[in-house]
C-alpha positions as CSV (number, residue, x, y, z in Angstrom):
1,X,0.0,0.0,0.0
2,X,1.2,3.0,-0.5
3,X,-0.1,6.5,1.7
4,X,0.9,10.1,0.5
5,X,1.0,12.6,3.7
6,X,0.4,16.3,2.8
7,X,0.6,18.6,5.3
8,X,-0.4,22.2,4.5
9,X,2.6,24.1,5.4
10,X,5.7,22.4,4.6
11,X,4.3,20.8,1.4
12,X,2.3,23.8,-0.4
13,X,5.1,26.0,-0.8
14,X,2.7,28.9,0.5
15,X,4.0,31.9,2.0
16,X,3.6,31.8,5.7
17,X,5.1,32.3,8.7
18,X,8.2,30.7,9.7
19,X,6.6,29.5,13.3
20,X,3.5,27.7,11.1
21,X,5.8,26.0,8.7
22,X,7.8,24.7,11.9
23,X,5.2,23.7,13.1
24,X,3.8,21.7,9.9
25,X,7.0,20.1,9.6
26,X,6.8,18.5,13.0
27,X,3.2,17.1,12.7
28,X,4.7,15.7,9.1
29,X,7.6,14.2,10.6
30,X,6.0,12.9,13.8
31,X,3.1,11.4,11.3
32,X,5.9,9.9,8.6
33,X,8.2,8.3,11.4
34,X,5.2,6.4,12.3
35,X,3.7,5.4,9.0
36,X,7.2,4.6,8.4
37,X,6.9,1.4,10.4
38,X,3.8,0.1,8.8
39,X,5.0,-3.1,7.2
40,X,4.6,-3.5,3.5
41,X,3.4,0.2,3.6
42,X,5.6,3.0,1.0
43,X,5.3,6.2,2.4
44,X,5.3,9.5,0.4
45,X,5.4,13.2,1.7
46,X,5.0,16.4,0.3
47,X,7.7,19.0,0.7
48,X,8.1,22.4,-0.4
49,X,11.5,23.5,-2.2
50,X,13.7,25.2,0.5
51,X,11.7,23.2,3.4
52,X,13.4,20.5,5.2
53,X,12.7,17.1,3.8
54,X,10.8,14.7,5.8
55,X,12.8,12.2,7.7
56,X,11.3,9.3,5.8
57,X,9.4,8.0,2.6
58,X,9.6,9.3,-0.8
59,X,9.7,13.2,-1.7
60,X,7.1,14.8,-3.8
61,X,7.7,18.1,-4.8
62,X,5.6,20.9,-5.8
63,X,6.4,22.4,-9.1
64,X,6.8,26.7,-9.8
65,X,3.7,28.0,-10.6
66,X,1.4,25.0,-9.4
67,X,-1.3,25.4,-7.6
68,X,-1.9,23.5,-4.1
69,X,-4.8,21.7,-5.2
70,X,-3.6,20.2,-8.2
71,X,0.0,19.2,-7.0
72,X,-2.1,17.5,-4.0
73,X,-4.2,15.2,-6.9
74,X,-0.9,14.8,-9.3
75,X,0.9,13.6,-6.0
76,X,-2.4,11.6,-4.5
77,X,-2.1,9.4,-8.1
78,X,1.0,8.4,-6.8
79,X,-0.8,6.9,-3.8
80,X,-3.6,4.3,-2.7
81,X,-4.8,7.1,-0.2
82,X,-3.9,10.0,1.4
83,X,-3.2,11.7,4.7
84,X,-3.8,15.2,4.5
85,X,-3.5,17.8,7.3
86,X,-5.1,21.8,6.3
87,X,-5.6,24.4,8.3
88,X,-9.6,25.4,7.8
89,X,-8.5,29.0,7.1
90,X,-10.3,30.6,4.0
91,X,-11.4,27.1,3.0
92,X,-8.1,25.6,2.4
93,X,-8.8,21.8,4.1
94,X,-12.4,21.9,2.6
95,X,-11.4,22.9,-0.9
96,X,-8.7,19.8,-0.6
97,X,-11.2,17.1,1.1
98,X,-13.7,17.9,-1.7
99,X,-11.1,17.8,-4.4
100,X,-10.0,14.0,-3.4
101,X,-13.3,13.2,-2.9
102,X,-14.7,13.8,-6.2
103,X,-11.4,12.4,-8.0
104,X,-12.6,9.1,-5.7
105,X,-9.0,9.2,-3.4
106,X,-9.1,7.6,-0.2
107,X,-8.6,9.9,2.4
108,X,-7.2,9.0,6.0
109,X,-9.4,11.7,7.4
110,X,-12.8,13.3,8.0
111,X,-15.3,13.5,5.4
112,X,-16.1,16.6,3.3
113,X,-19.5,16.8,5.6
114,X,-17.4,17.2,8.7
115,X,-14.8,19.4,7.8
116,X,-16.9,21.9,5.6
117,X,-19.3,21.8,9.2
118,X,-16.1,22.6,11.5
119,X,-14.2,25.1,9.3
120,X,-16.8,27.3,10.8
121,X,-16.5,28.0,14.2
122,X,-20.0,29.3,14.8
123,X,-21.9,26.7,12.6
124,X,-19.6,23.6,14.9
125,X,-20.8,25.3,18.2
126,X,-24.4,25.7,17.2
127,X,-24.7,22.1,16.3
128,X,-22.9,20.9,19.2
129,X,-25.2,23.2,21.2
130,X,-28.4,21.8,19.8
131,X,-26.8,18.7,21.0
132,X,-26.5,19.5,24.4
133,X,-23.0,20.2,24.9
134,X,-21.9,22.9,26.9
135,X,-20.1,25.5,24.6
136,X,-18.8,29.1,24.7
137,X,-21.4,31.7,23.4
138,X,-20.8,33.3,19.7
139,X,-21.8,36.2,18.0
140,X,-20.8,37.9,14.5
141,X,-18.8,40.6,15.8
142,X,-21.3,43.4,14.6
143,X,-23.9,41.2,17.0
144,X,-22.3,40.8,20.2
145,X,-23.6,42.3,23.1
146,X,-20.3,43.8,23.8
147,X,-21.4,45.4,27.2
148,X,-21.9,41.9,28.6
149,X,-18.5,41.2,29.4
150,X,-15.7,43.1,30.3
151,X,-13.2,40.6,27.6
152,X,-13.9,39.1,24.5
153,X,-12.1,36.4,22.2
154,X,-11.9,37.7,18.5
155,X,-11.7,35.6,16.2
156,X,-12.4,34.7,12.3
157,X,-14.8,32.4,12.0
158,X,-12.9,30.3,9.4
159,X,-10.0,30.5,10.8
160,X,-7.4,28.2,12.5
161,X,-6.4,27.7,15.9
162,X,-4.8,31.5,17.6
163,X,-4.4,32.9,14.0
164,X,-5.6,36.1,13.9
165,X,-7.2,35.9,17.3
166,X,-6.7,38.8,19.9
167,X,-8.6,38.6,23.2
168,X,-9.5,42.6,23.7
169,X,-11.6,44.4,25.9
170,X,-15.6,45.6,25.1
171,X,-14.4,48.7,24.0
172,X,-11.6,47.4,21.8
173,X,-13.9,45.2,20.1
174,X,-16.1,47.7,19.4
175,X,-13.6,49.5,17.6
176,X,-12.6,46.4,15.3
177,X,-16.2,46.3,13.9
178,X,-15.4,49.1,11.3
179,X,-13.0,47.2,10.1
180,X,-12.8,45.4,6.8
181,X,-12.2,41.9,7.9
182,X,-15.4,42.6,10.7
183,X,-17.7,40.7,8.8
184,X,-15.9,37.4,8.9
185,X,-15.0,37.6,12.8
186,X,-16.6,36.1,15.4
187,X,-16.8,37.4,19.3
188,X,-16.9,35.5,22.3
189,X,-17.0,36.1,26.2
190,X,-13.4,36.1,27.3
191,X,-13.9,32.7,29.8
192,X,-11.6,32.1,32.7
193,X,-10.1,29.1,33.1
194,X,-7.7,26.9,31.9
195,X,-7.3,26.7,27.7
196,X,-7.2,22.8,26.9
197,X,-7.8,20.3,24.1
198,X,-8.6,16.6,23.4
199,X,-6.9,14.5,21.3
200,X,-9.1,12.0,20.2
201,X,-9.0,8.7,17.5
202,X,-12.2,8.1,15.9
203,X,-13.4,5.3,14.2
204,X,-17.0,5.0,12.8
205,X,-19.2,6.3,16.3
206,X,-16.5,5.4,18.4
207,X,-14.2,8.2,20.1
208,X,-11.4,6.6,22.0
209,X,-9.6,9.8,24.3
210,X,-6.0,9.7,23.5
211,X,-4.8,12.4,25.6
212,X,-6.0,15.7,27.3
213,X,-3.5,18.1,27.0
214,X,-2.9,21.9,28.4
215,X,-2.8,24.8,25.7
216,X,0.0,27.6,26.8
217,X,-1.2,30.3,25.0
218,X,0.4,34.0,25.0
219,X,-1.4,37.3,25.0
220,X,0.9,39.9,23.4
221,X,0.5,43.1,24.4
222,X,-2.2,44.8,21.4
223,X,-4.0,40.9,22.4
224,X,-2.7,38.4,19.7
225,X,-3.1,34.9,20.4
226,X,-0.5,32.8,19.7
227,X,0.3,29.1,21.2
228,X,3.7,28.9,23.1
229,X,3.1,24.9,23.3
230,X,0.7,22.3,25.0
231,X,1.4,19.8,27.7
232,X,0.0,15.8,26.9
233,X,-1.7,13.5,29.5
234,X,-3.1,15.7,31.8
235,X,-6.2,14.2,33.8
236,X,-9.4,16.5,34.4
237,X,-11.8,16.3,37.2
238,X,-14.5,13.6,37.2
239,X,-17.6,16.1,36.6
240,X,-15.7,16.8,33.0
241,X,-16.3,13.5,31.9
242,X,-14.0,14.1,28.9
243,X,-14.7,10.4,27.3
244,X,-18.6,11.0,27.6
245,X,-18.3,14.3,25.8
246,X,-15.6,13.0,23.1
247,X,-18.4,10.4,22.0
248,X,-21.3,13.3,22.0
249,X,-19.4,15.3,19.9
250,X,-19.1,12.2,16.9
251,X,-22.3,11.6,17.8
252,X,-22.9,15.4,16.7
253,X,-20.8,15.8,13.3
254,X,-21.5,13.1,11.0
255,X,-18.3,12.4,9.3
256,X,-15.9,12.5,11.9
257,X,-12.6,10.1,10.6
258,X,-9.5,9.4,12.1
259,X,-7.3,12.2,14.5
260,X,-10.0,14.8,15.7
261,X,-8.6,17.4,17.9
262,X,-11.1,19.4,20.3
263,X,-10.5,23.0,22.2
264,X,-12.0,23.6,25.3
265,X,-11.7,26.1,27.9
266,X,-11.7,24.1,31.9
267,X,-14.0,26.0,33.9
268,X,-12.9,27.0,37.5
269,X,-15.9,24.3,38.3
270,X,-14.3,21.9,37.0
271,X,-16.6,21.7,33.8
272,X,-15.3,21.6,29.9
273,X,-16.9,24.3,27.5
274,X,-15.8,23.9,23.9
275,X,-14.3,26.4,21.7
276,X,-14.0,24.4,18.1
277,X,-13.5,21.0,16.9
278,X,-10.6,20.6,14.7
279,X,-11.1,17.9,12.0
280,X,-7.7,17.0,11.6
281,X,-4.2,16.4,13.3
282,X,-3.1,18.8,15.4
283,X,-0.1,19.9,16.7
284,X,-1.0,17.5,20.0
285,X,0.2,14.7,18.1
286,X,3.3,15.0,18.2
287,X,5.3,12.9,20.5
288,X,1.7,11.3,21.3
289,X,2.6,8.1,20.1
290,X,6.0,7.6,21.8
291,X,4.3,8.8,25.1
292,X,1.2,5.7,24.9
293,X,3.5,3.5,23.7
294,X,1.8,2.7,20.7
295,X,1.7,3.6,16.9
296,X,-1.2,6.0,16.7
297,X,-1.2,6.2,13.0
298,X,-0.7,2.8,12.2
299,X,-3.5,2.3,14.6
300,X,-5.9,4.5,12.4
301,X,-4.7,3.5,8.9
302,X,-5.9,0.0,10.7
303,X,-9.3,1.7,11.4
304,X,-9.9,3.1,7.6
305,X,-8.7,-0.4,6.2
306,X,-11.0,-2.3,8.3
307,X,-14.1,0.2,7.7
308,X,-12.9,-0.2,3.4
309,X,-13.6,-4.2,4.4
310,X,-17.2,-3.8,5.5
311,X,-18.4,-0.8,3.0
């Protein structure tokens, strides 16, 4: 069998910045080192010129001029399937899902349903909320009762992780609605707490909690967001009930596949409130499978094979 991993920002050859693309490249290499020992499995990878190569597998390279989308289906013909990891930002991971999908790849991932439902944060919390879960309140920016709350969150609502995030005061956030980009940002109650995540695998409706990790995330000093690191295998308080909650939220978005990631902010009562669900591996994995012992991808690639058997 042979598997092509594409990760966003060390294969694409986009412009962006450094701390993204060093990122990138460690999900890839965590991911290919473990794919790696898959017997009877080749391994390709995507990587930009000028990037560091990955540490294992064969090299596929964009060429000048080419566009993201079709270097990702010349390079997916290479394959039998395809691991892909894209930021949700202006529609990048959906316009990729959808693109293998109607070329009939295999993807080792969410389905098109799932990820066009979570690259928008508003539309992910409303289901979730119709489901019962407990999540942070959201307005457009323009609609947020700003004099509720003496610190908002704001965010664009397509966006990915801290990027472009600043967490401001009422007044501050009033002043970013005449803004051009106001219309695509979301505002939410500035919640105290602790800023966590779950790192979950998910097979058909089954959510098995790989780790809960801790989110160390800086303010500067105009209220960018940006994440300084995480730490894995933290326990929560039994009234979370992380496990309960990871299955609600499959139960939730049809189409969930694979490595799901989900953000949460841990209430000073103990309680979980989520911020997004991220369909997709996240930085968390790294160094996830060397701490469980196990091989989480190989693990998954089993899942997708097994599900291929009884479609």
């Amino acid at each position: 069998m042979r598997v092509l991993v594409h990760e966003y920002a060390s294969g694409s050859g986009a412009a962006l910045p450094a701390s993204i693309v060093a990122e990138g490249c460690a999900m890839r290499d965590a991911l290919c080192a473990d794919l790696a020992a898959v017997p009877a499995l080749a391994l390709l990878a995507s990587a930009a010129p000028g990037l560091p190569p990955p540490p294992c597998g064969e090299r596929v390279t964009p060429r000048d001029g080419e566009r993201d989308t079709d270097f990702l289906l010349r390079a997916a013909r290479l394959a039998d399937a395809v691991w892909l990891v894209a930021p949700e930002s202006a529609g990048i991971a959906l316009a990729h899902v959808r693109a293998l999908e109607q070329a009939g790849i295999a993807l080792l991932g969410c389905a098109g349903e799932a990820v066009e439902l979570a690259s928008s944060k508003s539309r992910t919390l409303a289901r979730l909320a119709e489901a019962g879960i407990a999540t942070v309140p959201t307005w457009p920016l323009a609609q947020a009762p700003l004099e509720r709350h003496p610190a908002w969150a704001v965010k664009p609502d397509r966006g990915c992780g801290c990027e472009e995030g600043y967490r401001l005061s009422a007044a501050q956030a009033a002043a970013r609605r005449g803004s051009e980009a106001a219309a695509e940002r979301i505002a939410q109650p500035w919640l105290p707490g602790l800023a966590m995540s779950l790192s979950l695998r998910v097979a058909g409706s089954e959510a098995e909690l790989l780790s809960i990790n801790r989110q160390h995330i800086a303010v500067a000093a105009d209220g960018a967001l940006s994440l300084l690191g995480l730490r894995q295998g933290l326990a929560l308080p039994p009234q979370a009930d992380a496990a309960s909650l990871a299955r609600r939220i499959v139960q939730a978005i049809p189409g969930l596949r694979g490595f799901v990631g989900v953000d949460f902010v841990l209430g000073v009562d103990g309680r979980i409130t989520v911020l997004e669900v991220n369909p997709r591996l996240t930085s968390a994995y790294v160094g996830l499978s060397a701490r469980l012992n196990r091989n989480l991808a190989a693990e998954i690639l089993a899942d997708f094979l097994e599900a291929a058997c009884h479609a």
